[in-house]
mmCIF file of the N, C-alpha and C atoms, coordinates in Angstrom:
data_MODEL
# 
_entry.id   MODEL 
# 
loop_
_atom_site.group_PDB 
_atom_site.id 
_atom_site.type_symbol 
_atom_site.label_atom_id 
_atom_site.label_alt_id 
_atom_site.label_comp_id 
_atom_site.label_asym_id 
_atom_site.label_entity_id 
_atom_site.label_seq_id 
_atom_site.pdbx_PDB_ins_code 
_atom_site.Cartn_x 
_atom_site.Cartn_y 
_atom_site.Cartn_z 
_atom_site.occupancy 
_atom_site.B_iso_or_equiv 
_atom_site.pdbx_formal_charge 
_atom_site.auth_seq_id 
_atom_site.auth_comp_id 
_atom_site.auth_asym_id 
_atom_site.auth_atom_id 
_atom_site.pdbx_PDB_model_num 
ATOM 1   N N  . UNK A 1 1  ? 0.846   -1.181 0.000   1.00 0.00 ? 1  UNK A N  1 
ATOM 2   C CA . UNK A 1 1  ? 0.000   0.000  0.000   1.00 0.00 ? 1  UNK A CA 1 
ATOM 3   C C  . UNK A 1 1  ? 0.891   1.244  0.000   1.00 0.00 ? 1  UNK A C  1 
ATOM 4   N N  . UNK A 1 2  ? 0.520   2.373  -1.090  1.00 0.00 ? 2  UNK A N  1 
ATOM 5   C CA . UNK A 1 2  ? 1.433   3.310  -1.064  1.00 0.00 ? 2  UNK A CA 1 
ATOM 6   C C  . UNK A 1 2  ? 0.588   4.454  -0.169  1.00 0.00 ? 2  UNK A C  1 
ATOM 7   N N  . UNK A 1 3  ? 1.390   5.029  0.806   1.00 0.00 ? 3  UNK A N  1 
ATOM 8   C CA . UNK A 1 3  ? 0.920   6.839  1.602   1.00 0.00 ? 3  UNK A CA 1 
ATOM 9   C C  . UNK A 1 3  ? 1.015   7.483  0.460   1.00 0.00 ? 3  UNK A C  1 
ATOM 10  N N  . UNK A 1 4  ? 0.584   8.393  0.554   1.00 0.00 ? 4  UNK A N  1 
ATOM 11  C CA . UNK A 1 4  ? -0.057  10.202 -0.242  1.00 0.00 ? 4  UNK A CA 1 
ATOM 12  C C  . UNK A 1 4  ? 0.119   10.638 0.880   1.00 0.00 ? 4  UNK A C  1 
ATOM 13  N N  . UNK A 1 5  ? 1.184   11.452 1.170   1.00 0.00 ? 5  UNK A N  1 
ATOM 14  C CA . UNK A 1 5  ? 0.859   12.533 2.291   1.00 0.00 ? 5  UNK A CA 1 
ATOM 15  C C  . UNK A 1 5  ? 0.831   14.053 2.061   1.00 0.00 ? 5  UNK A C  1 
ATOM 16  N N  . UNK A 1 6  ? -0.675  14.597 2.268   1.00 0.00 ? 6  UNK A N  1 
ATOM 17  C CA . UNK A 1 6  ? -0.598  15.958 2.219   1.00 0.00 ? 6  UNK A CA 1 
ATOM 18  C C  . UNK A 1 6  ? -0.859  16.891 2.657   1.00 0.00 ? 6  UNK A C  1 
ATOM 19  N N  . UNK A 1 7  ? -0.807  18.118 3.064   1.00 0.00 ? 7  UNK A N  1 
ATOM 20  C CA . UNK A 1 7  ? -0.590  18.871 3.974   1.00 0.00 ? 7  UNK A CA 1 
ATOM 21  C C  . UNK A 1 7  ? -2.038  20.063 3.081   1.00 0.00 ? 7  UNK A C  1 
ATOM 22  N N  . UNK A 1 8  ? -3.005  20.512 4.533   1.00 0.00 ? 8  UNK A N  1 
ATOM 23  C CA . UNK A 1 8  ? -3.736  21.681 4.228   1.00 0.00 ? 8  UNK A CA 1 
ATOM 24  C C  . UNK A 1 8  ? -3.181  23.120 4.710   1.00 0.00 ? 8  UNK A C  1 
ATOM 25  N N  . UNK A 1 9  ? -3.174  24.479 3.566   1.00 0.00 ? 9  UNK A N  1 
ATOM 26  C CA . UNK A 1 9  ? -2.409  25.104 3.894   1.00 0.00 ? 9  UNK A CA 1 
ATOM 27  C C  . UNK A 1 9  ? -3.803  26.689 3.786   1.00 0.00 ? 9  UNK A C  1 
ATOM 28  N N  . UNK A 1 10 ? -3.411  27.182 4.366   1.00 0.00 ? 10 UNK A N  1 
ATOM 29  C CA . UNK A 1 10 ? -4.614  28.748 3.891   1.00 0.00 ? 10 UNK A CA 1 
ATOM 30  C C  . UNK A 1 10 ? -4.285  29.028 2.588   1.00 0.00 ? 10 UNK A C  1 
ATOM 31  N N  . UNK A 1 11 ? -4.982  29.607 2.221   1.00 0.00 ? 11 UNK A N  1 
ATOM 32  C CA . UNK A 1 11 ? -5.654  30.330 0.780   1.00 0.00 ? 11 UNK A CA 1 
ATOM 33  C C  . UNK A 1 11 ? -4.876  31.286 1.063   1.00 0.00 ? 11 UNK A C  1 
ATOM 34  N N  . UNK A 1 12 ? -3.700  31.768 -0.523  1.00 0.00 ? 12 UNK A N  1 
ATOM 35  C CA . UNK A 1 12 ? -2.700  33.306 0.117   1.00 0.00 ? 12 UNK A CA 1 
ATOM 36  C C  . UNK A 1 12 ? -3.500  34.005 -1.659  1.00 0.00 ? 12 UNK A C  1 
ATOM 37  N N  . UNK A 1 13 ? -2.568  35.017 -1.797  1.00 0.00 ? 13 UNK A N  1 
ATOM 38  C CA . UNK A 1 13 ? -2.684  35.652 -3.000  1.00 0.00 ? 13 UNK A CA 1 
ATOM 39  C C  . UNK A 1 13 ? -1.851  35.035 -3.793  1.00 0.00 ? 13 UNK A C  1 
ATOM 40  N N  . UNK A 1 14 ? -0.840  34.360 -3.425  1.00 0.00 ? 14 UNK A N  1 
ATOM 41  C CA . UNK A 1 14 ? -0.151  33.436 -4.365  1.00 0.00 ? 14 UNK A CA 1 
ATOM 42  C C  . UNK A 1 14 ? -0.640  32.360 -5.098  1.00 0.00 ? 14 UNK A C  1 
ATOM 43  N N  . UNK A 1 15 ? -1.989  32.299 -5.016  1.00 0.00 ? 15 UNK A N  1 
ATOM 44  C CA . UNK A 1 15 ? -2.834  30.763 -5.411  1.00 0.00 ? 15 UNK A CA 1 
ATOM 45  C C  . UNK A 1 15 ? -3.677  31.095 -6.575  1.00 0.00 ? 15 UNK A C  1 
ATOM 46  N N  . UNK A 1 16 ? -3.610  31.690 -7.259  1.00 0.00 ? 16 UNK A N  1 
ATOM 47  C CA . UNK A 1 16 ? -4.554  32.163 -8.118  1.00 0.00 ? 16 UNK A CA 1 
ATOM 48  C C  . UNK A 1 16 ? -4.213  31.346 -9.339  1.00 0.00 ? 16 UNK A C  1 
ATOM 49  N N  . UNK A 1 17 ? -2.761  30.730 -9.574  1.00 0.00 ? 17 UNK A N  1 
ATOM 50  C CA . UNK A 1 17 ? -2.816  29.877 -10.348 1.00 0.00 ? 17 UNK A CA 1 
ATOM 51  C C  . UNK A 1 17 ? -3.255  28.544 -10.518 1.00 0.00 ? 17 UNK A C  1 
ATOM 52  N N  . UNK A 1 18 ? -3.514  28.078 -8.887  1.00 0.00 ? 18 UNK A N  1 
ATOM 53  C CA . UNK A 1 18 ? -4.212  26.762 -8.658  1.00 0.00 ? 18 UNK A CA 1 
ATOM 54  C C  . UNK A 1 18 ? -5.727  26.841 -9.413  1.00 0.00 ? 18 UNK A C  1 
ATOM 55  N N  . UNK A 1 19 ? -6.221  28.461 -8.863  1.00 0.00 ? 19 UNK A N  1 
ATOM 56  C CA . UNK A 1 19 ? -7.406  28.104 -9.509  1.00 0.00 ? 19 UNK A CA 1 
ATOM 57  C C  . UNK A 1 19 ? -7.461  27.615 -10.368 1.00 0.00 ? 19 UNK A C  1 
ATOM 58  N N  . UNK A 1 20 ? -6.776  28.564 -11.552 1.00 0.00 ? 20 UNK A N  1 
ATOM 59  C CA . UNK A 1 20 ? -7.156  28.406 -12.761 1.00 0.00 ? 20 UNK A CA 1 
ATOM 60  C C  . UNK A 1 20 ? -6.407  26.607 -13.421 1.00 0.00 ? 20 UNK A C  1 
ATOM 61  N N  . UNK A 1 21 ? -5.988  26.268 -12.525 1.00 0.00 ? 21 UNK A N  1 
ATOM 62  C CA . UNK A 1 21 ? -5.733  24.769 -12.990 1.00 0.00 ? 21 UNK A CA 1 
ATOM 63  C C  . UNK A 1 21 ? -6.324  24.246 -12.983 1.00 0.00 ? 21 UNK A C  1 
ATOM 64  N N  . UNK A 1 22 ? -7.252  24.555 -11.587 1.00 0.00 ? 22 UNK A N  1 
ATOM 65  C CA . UNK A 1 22 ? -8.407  23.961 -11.271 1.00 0.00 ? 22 UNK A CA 1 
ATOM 66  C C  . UNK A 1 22 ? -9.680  24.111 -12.102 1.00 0.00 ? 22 UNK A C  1 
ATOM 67  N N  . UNK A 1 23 ? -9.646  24.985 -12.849 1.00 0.00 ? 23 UNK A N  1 
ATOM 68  C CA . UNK A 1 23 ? -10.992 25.615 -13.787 1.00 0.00 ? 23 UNK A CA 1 
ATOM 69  C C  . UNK A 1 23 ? -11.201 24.980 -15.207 1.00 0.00 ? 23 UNK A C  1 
ATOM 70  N N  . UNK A 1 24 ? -10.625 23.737 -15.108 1.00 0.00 ? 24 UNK A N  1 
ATOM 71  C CA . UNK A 1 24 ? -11.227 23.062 -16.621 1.00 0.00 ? 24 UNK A CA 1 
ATOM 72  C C  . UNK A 1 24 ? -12.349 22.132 -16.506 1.00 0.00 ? 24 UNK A C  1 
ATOM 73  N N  . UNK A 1 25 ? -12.861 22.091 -17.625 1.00 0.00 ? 25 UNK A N  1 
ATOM 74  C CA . UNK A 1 25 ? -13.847 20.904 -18.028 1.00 0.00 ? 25 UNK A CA 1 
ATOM 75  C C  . UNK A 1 25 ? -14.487 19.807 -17.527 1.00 0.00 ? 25 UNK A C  1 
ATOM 76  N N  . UNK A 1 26 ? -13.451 19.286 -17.066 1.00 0.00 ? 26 UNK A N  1 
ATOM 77  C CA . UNK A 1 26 ? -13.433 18.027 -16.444 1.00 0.00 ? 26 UNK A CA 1 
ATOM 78  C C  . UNK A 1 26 ? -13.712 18.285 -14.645 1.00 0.00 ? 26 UNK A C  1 
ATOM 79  N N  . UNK A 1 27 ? -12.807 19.002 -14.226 1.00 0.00 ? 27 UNK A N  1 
ATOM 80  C CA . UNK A 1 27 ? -13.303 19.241 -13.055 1.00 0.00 ? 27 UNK A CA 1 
ATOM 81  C C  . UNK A 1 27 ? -14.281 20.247 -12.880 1.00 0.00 ? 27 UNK A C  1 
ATOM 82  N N  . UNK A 1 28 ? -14.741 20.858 -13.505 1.00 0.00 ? 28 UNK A N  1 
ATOM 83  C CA . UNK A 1 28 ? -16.066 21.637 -13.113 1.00 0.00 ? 28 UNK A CA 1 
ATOM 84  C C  . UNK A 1 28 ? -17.640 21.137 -13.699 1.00 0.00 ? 28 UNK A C  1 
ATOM 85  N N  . UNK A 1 29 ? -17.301 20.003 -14.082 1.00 0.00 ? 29 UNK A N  1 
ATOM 86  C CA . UNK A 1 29 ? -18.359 19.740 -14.945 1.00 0.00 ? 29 UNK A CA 1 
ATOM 87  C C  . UNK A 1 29 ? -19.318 19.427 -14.170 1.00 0.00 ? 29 UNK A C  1 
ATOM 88  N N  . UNK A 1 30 ? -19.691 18.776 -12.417 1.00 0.00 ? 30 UNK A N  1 
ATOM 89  C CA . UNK A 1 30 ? -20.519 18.988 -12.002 1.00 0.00 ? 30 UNK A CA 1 
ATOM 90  C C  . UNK A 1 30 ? -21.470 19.842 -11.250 1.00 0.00 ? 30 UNK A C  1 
ATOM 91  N N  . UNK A 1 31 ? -20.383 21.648 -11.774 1.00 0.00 ? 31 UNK A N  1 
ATOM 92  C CA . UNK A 1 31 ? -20.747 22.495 -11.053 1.00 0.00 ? 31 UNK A CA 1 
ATOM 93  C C  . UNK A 1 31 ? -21.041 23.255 -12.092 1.00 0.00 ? 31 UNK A C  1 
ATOM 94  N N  . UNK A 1 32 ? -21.314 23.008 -13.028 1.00 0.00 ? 32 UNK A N  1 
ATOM 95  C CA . UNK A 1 32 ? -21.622 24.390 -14.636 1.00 0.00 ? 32 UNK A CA 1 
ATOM 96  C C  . UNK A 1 32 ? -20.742 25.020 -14.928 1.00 0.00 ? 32 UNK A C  1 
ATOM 97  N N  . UNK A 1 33 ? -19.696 24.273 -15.166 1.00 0.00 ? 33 UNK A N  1 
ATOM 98  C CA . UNK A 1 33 ? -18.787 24.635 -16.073 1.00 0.00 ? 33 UNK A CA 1 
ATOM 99  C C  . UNK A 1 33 ? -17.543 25.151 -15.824 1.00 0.00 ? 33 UNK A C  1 
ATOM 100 N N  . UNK A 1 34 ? -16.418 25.447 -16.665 1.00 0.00 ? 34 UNK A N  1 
ATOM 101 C CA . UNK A 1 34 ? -15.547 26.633 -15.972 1.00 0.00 ? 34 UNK A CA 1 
ATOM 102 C C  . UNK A 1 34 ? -15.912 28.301 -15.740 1.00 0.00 ? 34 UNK A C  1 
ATOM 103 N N  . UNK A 1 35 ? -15.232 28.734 -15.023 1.00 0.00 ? 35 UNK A N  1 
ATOM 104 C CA . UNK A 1 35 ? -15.649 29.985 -14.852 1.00 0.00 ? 35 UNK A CA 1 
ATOM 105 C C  . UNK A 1 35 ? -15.211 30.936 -15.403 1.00 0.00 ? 35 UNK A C  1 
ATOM 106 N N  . UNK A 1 36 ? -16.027 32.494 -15.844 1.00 0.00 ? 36 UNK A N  1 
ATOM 107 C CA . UNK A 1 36 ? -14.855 33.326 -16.657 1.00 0.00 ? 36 UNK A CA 1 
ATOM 108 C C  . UNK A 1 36 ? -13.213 34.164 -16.229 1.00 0.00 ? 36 UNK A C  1 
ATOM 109 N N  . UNK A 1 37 ? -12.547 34.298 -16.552 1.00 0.00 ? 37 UNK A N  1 
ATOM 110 C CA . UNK A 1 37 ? -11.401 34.928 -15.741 1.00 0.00 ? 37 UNK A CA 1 
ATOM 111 C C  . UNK A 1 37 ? -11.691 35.890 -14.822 1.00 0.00 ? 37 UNK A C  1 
ATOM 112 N N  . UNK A 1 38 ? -13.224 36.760 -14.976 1.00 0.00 ? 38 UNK A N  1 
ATOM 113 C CA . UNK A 1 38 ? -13.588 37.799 -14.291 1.00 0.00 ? 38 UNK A CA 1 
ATOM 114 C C  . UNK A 1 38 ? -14.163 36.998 -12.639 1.00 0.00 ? 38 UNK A C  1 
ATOM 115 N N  . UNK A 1 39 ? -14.750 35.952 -13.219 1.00 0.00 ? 39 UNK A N  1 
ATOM 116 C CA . UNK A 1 39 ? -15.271 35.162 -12.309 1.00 0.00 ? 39 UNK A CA 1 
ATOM 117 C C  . UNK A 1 39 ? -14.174 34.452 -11.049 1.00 0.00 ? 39 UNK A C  1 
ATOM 118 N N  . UNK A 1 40 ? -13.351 34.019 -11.695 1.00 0.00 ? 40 UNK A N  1 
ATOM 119 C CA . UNK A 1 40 ? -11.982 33.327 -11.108 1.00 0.00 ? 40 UNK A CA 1 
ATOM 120 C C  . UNK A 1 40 ? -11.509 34.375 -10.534 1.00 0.00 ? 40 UNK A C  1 
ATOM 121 N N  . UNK A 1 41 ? -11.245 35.713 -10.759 1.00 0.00 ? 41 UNK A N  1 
ATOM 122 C CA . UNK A 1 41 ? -10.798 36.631 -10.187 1.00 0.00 ? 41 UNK A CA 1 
ATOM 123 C C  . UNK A 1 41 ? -11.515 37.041 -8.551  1.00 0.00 ? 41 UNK A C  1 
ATOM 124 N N  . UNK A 1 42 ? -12.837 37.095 -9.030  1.00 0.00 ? 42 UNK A N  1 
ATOM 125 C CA . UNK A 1 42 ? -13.653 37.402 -7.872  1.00 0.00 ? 42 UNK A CA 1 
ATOM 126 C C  . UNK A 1 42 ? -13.558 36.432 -7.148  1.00 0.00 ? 42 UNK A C  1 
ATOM 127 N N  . UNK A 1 43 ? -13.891 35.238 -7.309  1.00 0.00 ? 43 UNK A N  1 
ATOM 128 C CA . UNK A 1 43 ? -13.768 33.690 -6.440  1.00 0.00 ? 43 UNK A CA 1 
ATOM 129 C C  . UNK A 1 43 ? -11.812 34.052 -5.574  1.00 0.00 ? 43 UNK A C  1 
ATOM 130 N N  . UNK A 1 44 ? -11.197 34.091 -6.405  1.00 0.00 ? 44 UNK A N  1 
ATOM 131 C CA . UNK A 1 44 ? -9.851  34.274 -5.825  1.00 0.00 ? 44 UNK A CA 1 
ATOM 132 C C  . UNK A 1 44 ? -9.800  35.515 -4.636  1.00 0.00 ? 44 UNK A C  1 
ATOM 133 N N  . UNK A 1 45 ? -10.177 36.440 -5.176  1.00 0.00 ? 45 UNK A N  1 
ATOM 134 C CA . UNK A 1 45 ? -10.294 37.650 -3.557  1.00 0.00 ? 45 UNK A CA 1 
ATOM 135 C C  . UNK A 1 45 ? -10.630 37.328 -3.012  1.00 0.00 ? 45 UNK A C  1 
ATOM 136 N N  . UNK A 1 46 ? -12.066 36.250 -2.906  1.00 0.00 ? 46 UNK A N  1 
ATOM 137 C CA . UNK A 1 46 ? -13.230 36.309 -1.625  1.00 0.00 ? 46 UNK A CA 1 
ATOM 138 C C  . UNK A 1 46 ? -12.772 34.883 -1.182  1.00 0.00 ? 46 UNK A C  1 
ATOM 139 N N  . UNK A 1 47 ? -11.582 34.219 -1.173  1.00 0.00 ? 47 UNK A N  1 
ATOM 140 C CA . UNK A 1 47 ? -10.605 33.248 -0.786  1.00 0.00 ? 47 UNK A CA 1 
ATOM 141 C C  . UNK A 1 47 ? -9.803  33.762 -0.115  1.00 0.00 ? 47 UNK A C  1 
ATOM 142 N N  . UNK A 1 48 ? -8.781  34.984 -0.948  1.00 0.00 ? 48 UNK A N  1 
ATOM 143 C CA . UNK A 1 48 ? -8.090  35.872 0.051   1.00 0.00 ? 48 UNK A CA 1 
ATOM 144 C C  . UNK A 1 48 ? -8.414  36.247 1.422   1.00 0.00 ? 48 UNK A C  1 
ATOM 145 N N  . UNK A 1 49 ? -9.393  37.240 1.090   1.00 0.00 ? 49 UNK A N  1 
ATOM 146 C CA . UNK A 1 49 ? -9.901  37.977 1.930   1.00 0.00 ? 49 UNK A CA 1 
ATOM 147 C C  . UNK A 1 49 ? -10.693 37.013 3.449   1.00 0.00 ? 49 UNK A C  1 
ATOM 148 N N  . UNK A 1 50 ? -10.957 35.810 2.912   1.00 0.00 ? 50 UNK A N  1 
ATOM 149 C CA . UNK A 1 50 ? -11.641 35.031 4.206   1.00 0.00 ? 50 UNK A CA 1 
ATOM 150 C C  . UNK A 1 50 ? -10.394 34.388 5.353   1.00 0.00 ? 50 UNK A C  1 
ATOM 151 N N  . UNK A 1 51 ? -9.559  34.581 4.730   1.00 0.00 ? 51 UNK A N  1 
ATOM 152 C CA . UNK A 1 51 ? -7.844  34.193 5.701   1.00 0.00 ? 51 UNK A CA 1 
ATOM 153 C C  . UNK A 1 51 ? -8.338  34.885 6.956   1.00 0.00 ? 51 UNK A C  1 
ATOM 154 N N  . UNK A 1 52 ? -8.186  34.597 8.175   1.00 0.00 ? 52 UNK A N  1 
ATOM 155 C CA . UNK A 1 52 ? -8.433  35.267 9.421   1.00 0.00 ? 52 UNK A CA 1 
ATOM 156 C C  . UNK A 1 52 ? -10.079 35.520 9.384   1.00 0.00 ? 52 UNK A C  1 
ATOM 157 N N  . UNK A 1 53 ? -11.227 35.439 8.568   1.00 0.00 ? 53 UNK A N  1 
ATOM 158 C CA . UNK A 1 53 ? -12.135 35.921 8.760   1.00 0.00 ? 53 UNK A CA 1 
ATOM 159 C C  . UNK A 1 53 ? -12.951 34.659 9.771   1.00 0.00 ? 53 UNK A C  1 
ATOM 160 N N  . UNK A 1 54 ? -14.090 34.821 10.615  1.00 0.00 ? 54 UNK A N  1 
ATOM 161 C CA . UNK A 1 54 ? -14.600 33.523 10.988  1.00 0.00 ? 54 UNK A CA 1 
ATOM 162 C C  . UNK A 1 54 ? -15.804 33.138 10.607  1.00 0.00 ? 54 UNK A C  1 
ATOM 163 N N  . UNK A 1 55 ? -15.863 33.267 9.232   1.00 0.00 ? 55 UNK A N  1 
ATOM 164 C CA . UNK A 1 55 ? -17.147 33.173 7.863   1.00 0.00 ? 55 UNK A CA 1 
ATOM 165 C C  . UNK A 1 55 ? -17.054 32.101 7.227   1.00 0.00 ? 55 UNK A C  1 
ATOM 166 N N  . UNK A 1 56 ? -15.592 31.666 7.060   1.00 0.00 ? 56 UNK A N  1 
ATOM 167 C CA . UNK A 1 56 ? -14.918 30.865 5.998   1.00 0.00 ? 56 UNK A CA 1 
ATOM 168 C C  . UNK A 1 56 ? -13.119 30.836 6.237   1.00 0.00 ? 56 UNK A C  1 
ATOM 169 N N  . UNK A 1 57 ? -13.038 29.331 5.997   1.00 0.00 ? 57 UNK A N  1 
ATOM 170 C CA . UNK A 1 57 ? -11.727 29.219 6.514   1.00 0.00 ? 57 UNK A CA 1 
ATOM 171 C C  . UNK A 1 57 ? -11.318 28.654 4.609   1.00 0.00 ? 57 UNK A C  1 
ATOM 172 N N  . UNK A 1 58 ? -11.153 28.733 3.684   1.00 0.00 ? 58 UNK A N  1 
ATOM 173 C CA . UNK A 1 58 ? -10.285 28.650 2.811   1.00 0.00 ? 58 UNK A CA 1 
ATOM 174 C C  . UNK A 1 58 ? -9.243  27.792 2.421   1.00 0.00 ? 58 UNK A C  1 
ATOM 175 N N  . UNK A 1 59 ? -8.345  26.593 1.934   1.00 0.00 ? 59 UNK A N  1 
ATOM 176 C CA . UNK A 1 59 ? -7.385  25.919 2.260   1.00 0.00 ? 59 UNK A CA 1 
ATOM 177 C C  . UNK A 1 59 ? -6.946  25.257 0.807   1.00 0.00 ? 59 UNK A C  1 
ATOM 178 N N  . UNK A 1 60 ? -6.051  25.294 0.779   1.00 0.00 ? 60 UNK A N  1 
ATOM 179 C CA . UNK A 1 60 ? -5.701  24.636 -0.723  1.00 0.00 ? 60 UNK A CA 1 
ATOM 180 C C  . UNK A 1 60 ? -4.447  23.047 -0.194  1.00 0.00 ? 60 UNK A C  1 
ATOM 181 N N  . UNK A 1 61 ? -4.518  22.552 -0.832  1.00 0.00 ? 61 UNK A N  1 
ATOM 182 C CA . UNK A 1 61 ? -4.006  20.730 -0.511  1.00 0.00 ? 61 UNK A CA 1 
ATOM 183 C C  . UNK A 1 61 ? -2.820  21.190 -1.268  1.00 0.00 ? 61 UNK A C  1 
ATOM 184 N N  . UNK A 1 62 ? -1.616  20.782 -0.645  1.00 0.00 ? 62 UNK A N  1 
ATOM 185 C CA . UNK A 1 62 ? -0.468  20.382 -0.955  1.00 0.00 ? 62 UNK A CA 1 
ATOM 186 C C  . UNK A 1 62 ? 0.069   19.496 -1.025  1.00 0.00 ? 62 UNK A C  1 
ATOM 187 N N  . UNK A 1 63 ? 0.874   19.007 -1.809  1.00 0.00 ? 63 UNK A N  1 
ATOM 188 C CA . UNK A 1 63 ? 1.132   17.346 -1.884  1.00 0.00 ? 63 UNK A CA 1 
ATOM 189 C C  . UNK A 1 63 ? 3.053   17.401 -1.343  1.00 0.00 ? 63 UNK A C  1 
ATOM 190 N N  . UNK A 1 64 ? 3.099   16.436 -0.334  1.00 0.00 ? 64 UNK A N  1 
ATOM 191 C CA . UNK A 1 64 ? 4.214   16.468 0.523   1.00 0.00 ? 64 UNK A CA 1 
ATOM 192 C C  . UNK A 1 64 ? 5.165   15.163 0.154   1.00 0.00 ? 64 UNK A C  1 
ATOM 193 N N  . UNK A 1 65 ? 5.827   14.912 -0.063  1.00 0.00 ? 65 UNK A N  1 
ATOM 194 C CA . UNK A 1 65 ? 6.754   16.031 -0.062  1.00 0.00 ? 65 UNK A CA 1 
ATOM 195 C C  . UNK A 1 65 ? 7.386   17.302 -0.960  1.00 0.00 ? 65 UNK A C  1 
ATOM 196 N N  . UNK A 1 66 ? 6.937   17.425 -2.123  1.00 0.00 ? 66 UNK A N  1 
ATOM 197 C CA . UNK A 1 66 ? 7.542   18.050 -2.766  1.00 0.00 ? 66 UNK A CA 1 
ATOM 198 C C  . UNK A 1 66 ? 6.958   19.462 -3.050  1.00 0.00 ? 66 UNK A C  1 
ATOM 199 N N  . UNK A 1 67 ? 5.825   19.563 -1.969  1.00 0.00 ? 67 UNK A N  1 
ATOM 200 C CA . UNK A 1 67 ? 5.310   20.851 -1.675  1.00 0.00 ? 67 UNK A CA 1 
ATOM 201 C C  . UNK A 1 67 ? 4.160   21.541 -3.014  1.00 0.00 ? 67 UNK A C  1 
ATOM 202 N N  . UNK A 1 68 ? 3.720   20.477 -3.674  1.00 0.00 ? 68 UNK A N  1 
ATOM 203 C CA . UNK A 1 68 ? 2.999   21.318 -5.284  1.00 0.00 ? 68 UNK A CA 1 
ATOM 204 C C  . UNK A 1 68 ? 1.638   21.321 -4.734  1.00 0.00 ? 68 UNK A C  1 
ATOM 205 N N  . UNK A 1 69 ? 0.464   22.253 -4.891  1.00 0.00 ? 69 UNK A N  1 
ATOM 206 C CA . UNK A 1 69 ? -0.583  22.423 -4.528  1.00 0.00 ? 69 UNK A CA 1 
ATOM 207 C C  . UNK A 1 69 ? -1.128  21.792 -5.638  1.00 0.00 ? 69 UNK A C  1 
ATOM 208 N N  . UNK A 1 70 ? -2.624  20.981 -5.197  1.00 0.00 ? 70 UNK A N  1 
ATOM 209 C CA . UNK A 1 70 ? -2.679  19.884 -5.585  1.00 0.00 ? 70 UNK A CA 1 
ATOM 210 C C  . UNK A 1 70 ? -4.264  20.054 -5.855  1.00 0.00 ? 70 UNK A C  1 
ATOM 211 N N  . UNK A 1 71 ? -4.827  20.830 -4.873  1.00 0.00 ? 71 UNK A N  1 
ATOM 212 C CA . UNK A 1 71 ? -6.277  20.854 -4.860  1.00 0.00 ? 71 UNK A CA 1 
ATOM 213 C C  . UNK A 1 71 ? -6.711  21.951 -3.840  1.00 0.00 ? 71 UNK A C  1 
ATOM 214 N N  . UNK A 1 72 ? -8.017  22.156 -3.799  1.00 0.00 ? 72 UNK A N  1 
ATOM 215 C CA . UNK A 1 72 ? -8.462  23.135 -3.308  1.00 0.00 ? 72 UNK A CA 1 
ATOM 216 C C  . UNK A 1 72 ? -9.846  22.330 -1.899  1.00 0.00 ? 72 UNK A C  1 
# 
């Protein structure tokens, strides 16, 4: 049996490229679709902005060891 070990980390301003990795076809297809860049943009602030808030805690998956964000 192989471990996956991965680590949950907060949502920074540095993640905005996960989104958009995250924003294809395949993975959005049970939520309507991908979203527009304007859309991804807004989704990405109101990720930011919930860091410290106690509304929403935010977290993107890192895959350990080699530290690559992996999922949201």
């Amino acid at each position: 049996m192989t471990t996956t070990l991965v680590e949950l980390e907060p949502w920074t301003g540095d993640d905005m490229p996960l989104l958009v990795q995250l924003n294809t076809p395949e993975m959005t297809e049970h939520l309507g679709g991908p979203e527009t860049p304007e859309q991804l943009d807004n989704r990405h602030r109101r990720y930011v902005a919930a860091f410290g808030s106690a509304a929403a805690h935010i977290f993107k998956v890192v895959l350990l060891p080699e530290g690559v964000p992996v999922g949201a």
